[in-house]
RODO-2510 file (C-alpha; in nm, 4 decimals, decimal comma):
residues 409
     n   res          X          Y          Z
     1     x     7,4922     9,8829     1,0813
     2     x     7,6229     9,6462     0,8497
     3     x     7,7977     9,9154     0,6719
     4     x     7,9610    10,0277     0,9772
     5     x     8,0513     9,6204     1,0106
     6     x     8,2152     9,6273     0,6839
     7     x     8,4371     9,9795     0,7268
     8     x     8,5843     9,7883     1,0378
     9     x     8,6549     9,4728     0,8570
    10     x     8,8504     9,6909     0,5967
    11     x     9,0583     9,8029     0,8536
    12     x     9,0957     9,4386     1,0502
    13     x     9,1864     9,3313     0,7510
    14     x     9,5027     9,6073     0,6974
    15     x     9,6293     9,4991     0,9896
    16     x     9,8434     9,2315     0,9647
    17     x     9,9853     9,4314     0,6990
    18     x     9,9966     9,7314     0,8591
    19     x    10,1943     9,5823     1,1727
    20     x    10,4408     9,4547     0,9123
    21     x    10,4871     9,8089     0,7783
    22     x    10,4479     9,9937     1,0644
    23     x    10,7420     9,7795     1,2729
    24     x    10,9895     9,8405     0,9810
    25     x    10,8879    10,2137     0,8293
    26     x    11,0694    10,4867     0,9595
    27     x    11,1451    10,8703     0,8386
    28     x    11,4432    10,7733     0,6695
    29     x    11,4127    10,3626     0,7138
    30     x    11,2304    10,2774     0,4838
    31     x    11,2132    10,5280     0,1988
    32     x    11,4208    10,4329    -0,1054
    33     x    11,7571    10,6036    -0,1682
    34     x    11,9763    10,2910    -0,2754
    35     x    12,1353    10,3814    -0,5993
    36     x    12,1372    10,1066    -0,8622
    37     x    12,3921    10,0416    -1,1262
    38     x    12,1468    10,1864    -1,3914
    39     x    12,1635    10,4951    -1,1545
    40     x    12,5469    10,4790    -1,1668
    41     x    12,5945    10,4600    -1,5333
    42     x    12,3954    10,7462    -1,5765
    43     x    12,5966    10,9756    -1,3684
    44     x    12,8953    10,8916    -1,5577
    45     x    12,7591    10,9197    -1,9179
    46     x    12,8107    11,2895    -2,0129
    47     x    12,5723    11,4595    -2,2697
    48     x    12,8051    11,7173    -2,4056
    49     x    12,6353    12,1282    -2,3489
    50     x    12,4157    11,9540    -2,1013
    51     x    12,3327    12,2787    -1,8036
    52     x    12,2319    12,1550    -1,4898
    53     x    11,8946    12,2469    -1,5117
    54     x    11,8209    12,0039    -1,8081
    55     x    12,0337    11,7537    -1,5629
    56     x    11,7531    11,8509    -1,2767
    57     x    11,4741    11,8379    -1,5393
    58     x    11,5570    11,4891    -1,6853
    59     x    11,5343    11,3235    -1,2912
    60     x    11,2724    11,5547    -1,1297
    61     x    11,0446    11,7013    -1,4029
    62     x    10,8811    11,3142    -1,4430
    63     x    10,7859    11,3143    -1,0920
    64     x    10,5279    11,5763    -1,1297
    65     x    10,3665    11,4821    -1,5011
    66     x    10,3274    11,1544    -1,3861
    67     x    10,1311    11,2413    -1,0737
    68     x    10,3411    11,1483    -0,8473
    69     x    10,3967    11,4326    -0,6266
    70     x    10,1846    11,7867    -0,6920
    71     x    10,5058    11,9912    -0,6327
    72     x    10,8775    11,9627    -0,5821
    73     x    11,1461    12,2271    -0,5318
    74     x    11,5166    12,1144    -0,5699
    75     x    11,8211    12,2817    -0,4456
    76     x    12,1980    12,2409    -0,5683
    77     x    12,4361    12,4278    -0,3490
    78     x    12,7270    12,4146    -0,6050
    79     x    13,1113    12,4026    -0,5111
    80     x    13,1334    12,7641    -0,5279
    81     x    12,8811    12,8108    -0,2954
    82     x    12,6277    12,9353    -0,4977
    83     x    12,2727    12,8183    -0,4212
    84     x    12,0401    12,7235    -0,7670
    85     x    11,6224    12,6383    -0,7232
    86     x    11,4402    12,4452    -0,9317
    87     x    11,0367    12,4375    -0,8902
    88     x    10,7861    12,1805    -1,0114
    89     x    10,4286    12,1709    -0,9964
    90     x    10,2602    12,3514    -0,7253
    91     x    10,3057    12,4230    -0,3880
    92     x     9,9239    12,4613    -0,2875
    93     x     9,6902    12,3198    -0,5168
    94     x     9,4348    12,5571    -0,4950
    95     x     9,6484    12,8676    -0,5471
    96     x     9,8554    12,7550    -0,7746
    97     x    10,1350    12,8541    -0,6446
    98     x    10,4870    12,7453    -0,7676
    99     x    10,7224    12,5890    -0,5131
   100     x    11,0888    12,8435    -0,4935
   101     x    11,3538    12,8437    -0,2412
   102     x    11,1813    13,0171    -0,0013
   103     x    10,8485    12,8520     0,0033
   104     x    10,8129    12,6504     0,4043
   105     x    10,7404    12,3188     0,4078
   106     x    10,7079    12,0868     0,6851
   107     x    11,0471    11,8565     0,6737
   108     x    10,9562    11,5930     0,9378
   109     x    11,3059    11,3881     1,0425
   110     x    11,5188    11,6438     0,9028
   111     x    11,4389    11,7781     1,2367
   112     x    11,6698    11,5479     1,3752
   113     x    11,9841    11,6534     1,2146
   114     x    11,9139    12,0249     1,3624
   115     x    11,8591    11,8689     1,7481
   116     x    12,1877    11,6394     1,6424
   117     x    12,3874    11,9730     1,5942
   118     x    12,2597    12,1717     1,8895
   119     x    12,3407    11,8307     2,1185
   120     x    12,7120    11,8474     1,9350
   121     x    12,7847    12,1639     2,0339
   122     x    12,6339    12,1210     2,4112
   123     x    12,8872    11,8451     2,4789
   124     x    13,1834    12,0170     2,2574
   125     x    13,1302    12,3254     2,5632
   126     x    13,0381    12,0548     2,8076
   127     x    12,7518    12,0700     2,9069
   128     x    12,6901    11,7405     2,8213
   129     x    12,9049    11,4184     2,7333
   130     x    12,8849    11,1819     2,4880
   131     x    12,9552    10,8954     2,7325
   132     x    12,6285    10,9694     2,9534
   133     x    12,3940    10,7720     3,0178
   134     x    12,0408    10,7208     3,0979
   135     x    12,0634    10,7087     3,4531
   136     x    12,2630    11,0461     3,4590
   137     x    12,0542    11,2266     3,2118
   138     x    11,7335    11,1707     3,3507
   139     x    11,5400    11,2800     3,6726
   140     x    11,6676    11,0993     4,0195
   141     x    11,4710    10,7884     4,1002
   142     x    11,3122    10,7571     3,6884
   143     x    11,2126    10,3903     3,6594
   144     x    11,4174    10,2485     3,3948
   145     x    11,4675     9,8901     3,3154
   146     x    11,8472     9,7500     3,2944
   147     x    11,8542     9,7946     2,9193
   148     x    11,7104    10,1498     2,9366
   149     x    11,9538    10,3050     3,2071
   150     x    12,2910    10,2158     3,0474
   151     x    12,1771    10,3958     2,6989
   152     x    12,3886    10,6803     2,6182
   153     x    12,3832    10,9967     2,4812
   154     x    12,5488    10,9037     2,1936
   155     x    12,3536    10,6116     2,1100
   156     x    12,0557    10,8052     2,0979
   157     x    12,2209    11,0205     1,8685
   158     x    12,3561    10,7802     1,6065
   159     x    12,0167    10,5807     1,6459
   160     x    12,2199    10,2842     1,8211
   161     x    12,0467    10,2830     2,1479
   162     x    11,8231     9,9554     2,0528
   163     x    11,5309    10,1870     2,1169
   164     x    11,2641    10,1278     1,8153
   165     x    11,1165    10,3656     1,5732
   166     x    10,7970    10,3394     1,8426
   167     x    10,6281    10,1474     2,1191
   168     x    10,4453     9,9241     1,8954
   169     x    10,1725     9,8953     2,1344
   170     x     9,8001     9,8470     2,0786
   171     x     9,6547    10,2192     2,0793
   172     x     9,9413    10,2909     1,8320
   173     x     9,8780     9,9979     1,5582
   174     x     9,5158    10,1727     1,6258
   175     x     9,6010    10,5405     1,5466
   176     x     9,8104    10,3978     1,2371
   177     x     9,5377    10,2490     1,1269
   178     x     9,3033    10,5694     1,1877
   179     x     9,6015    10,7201     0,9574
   180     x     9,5339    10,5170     0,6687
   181     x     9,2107    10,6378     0,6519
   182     x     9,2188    11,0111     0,7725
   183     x     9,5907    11,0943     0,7319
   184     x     9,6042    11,2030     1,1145
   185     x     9,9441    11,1955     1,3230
   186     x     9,9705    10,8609     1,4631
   187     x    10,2256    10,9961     1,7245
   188     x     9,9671    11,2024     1,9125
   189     x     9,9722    10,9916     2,2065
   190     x    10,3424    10,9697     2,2345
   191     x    10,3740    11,2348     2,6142
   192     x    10,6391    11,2637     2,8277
   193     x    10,4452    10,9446     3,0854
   194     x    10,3910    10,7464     2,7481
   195     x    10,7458    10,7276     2,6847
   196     x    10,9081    10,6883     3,0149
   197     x    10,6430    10,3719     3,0741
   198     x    10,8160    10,2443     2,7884
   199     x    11,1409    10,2556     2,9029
   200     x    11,0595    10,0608     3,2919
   201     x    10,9852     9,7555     3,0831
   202     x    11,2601     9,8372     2,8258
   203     x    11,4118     9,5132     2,6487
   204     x    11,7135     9,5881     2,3382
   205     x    11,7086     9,3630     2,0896
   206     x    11,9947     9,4529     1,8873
   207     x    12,1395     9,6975     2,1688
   208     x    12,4855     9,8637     2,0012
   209     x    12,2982     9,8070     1,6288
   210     x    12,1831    10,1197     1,3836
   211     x    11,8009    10,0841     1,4555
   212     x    11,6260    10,4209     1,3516
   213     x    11,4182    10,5699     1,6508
   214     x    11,1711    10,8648     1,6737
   215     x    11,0936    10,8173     2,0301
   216     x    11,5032    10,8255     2,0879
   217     x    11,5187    11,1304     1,9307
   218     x    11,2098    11,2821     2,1592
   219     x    11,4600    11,1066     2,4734
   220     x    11,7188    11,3282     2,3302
   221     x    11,5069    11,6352     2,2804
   222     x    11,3774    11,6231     2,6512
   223     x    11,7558    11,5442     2,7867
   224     x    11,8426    11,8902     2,6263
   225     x    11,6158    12,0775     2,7915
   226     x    11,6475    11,9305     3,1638
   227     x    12,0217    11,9811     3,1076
   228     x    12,0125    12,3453     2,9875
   229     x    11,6862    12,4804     3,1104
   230     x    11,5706    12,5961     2,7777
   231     x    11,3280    12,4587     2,5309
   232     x    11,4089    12,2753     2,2103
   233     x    11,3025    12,6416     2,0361
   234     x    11,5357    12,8410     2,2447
   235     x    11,8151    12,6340     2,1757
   236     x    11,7213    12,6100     1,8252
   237     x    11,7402    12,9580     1,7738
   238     x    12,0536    13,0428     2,0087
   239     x    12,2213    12,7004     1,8721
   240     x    12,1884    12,7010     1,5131
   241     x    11,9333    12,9859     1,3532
   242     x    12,0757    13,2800     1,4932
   243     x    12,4581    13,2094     1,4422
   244     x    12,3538    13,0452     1,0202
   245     x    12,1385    13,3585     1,0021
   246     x    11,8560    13,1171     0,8856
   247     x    11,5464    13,2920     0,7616
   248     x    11,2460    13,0747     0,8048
   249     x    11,3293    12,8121     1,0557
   250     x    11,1736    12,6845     1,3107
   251     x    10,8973    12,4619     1,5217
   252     x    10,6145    12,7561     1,4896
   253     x    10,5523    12,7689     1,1213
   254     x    10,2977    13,0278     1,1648
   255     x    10,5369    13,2677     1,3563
   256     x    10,7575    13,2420     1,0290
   257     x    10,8321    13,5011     0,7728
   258     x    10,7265    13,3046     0,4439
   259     x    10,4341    13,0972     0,6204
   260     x    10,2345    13,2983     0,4014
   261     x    10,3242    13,1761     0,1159
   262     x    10,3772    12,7617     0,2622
   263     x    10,3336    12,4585     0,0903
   264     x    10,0094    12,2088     0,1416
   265     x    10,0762    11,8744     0,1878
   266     x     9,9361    11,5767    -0,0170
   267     x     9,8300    11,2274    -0,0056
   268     x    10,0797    10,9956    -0,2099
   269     x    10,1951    10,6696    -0,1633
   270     x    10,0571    10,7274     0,2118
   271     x     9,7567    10,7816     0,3429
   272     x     9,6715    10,4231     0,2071
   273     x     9,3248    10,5207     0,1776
   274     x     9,3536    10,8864     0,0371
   275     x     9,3816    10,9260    -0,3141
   276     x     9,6421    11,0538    -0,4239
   277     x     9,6774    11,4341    -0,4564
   278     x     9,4121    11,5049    -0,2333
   279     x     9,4862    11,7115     0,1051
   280     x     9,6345    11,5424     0,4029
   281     x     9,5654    11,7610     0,7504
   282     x     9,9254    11,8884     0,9263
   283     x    10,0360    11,6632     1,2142
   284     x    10,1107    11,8483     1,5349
   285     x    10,3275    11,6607     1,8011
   286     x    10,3775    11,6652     2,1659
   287     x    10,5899    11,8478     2,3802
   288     x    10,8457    11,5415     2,4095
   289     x    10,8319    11,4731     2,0300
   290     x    10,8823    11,8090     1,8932
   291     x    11,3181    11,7612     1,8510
   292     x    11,2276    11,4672     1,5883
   293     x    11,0071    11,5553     1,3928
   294     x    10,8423    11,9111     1,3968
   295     x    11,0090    12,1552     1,1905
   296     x    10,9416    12,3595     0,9375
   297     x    11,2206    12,4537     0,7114
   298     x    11,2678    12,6077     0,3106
   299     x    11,5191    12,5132     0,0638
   300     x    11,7739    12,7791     0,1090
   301     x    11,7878    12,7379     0,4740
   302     x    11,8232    12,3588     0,4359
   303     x    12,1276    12,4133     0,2016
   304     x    12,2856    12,6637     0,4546
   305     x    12,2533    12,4448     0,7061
   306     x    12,4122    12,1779     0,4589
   307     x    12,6837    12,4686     0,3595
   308     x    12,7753    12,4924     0,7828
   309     x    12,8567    12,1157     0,7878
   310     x    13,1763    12,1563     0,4702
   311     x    13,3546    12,4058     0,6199
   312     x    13,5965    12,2295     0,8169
   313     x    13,8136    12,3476     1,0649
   314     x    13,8015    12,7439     1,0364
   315     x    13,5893    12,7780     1,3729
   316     x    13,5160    12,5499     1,6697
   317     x    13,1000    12,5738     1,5414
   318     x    13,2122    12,4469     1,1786
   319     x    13,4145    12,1993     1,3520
   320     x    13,1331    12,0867     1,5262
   321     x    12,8849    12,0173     1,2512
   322     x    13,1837    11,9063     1,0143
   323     x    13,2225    11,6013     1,3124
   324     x    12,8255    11,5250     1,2882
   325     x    12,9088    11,3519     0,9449
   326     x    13,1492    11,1123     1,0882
   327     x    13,0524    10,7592     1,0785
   328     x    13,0569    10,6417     1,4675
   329     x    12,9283    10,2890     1,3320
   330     x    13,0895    10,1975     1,0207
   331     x    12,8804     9,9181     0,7509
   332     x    12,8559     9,8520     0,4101
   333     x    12,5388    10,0724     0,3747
   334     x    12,3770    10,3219     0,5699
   335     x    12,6497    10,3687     0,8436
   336     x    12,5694    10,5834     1,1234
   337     x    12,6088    10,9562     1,2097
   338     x    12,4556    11,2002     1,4583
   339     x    12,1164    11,2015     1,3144
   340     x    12,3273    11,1235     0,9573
   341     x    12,2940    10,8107     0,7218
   342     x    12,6297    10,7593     0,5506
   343     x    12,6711    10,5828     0,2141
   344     x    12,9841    10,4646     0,0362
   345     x    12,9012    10,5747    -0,3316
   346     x    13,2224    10,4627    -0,5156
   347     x    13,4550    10,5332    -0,2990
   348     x    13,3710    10,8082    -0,1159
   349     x    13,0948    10,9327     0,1215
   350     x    12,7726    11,0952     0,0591
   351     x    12,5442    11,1512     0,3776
   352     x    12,2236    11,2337     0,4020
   353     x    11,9453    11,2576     0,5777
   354     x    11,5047    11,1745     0,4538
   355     x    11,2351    11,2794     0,6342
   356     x    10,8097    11,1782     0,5769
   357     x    10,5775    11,3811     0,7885
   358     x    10,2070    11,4262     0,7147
   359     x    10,1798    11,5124     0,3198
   360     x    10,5602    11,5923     0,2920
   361     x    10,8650    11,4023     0,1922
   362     x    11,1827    11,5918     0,2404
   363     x    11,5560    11,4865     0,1331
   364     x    11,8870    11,6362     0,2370
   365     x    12,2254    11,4871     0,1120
   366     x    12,5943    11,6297     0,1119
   367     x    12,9399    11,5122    -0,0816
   368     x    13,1890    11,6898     0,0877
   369     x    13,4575    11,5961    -0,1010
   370     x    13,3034    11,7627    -0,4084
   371     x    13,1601    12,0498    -0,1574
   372     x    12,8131    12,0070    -0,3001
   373     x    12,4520    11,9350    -0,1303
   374     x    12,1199    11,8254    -0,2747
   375     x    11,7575    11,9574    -0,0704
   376     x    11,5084    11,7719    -0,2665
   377     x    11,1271    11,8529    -0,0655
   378     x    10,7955    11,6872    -0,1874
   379     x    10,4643    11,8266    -0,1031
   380     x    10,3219    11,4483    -0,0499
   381     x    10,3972    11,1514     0,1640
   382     x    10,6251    10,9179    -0,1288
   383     x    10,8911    10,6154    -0,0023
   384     x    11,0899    10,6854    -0,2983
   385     x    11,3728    11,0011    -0,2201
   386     x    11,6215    10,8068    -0,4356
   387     x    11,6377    11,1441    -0,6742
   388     x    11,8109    11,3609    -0,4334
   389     x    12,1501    11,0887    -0,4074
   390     x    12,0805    11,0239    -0,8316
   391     x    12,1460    11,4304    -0,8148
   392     x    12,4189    11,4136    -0,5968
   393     x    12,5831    11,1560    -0,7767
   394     x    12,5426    11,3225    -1,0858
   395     x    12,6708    11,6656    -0,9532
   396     x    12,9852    11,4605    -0,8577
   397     x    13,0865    11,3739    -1,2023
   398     x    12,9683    11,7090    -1,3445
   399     x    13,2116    11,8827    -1,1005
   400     x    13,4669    11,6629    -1,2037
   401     x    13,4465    11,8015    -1,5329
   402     x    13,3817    12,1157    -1,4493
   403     x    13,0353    12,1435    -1,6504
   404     x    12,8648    12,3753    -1,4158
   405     x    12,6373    12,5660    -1,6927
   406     x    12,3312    12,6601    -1,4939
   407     x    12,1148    12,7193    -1,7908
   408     x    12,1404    12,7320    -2,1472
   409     x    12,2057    13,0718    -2,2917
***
């Protein structure tokens, strides 16, 4: 008994700090990607002969020896076009296994850049409109509160809506707590009737502002299919797999072609209360959150995805995903996209995208200018993704000079 009292006062006792973190953090909110002015003198000093895998070494090779993550694969699609991996560590711990391009990993928000692109293309044939709101998108008679109904479809998408991250209700300050101890997905509770109680009672706080929301992105994920009559899958695959020719996409990671061979997720700087390195269990999500946050993706299909977005003009579908990287509400930092964070890195534009799920932290950047993209997965939960812009920044300066030597001869 009185142990049982003191495991709850433990946990009473995270939660002040808990709420604090759990109000702010966000799959792409609160992870670190800032670049520093340490980070930006380093991209400009040149070592003369230096290949870009001792450039991918120097900023990713640390991570692993120092414990910090059990495995990390890195991909550099290059301005040719030409996709280089780079493994660390292990992919599963008790196989041994190396992390390569093809290896599946769960990549948690990255999700929403994929549901961003299929909702581009359904308004660029009409089927749906930017301009759209609430009241329009969903079923006759929803209750919605005044704040709620005049959201739009673009709001969702640029994470401008006013909508949080989540309800920060009771039961989920509870599961998040649970997490911290047993590393299981604190979004379990968020169904279709959880969601849509939210939004009768609806109040915006910063209605028009950039304000990163999950639970928008599940909105947007359930306005797709009511609109088209297909499931976030079937749209994935019709949308954005099938025309890319992706090889190991998708929401099912066990109907997928290299799930043998996936990566295990680990404890890092989250689960609180799981050391680090140890296994975290897969988080499985509801019906209504499945656009934000449950796919499965590898390396090279991340960078061909990436690849789709620099190609301009030459189609109406590269048009499309070439528009997804256009700031729709300009700041200083981390202007908005659909599904897209946009930075001003010296002058010109690098956007990008993080995403934590479970034991997995995922980062996907572009420079179109320089037509190069960074994939940079983790197989553990770490706030810091601030290597995959330090790469892209570096691969900037290196394509200035043209010093594209893979590997030392």
């Amino acid at each position: 008994m009185e142990k049982s009292k003191r495991v709850w006062l433990t946990r009473l006792l995270t939660i002040l700090a808990c709420l604090t973190c759990l109000s702010l953090a966000a799959c792409g909110a609160l992870t670190t990607t800032e670049l520093n002015a340490d980070d930006l003198e380093t991209a400009h000093y040149f070592v003369p002969g230096e290949t870009l895998q001792e450039k991918v070494d120097s900023l990713v090779q640390p991570m692993v020896e120092d414990g910090h993550t059990p495995g990390v694969i890195v991909g550099v699609l290059l301005p040719d076009g030409s996709k280089t991996f780079f493994g660390y560590g292990v992919a599963d711990q008790d196989t041994g296994l190396k992390p390569n391009g093809d290896t599946l990993f769960a990549i948690g928000s990255l999700s929403k850049g994929f549901l961003g692109a299929v909702t581009a293309l359904l308004v660029d044939e009409g089927t749906l409109s930017w301009d759209e709101t609430l009241r329009a998108l969903l079923p006759p008679n929803t209750p919605l509160s005044p704040d709620a109904e005049k959201i739009t479809l673009l709001q969702l998408a640029t994470h401008t809506s006013g909508l949080p991250r989540q309800p920060l209700t009771f039961q989920t300050l509870r599961y998040f707590v649970e997490y911290l101890f047993d590393g299981e997905n604190f979004y379990r509770h968020f169904d279709h009737d959880y969601i849509f109680d939210y939004l009768a009672d609806f109040e915006a706080d910063n209605e028009g502002q950039p304000l990163y929301s999950n639970i928008g992105y599940g909105l947007l994920g359930y306005i797709l299919e009511r609109r088209t009559g297909l499931s976030v899958d079937e749209l994935l695959e019709h949308k954005i797999v099938g025309p890319l020719g992706l090889e190991c996409t998708g929401y099912k990671p066990e109907t997928l072609p290299c799930f043998s061979t996936r990566g295990h997720g680990y404890a890092g700087d989250q689960p609180k209360f799981i050391p680090r390195g140890q296994p975290t269990p897969d988080w499985h999500f509801t019906p209504i959150m499945k656009g934000a946050a449950a796919l499965y993706s590898n390396a090279g299909d991340l960078l061909t995805f990436a690849a789709a977005h620099m190609k301009g003009q030459r189609t109406r579908f590269d048009a499309v995903l070439a528009s997804n990287l256009q700031v729709r509400f300009p700041r200083a930092a981390r202007a908005a996209a659909i599904a897209w964070i946009v930075d001003d890195v010296e002058g010109e534009p690098i956007a990008y995208q993080v995403g934590i799920v479970a034991g997995y932290t995922s980062y996907l950047g572009i420079d179109v200018r320089h037509k190069t993209a960074v994939v940079v997965i983790q197989n553990s939960f770490n706030w810091d993704s601030s290597v995959g812009n330090k790469l892209l920044l570096n691969l900037r300066y290196m394509s200035v000079r043209g010093a594209f030597e893979k590997k030392r001869s």
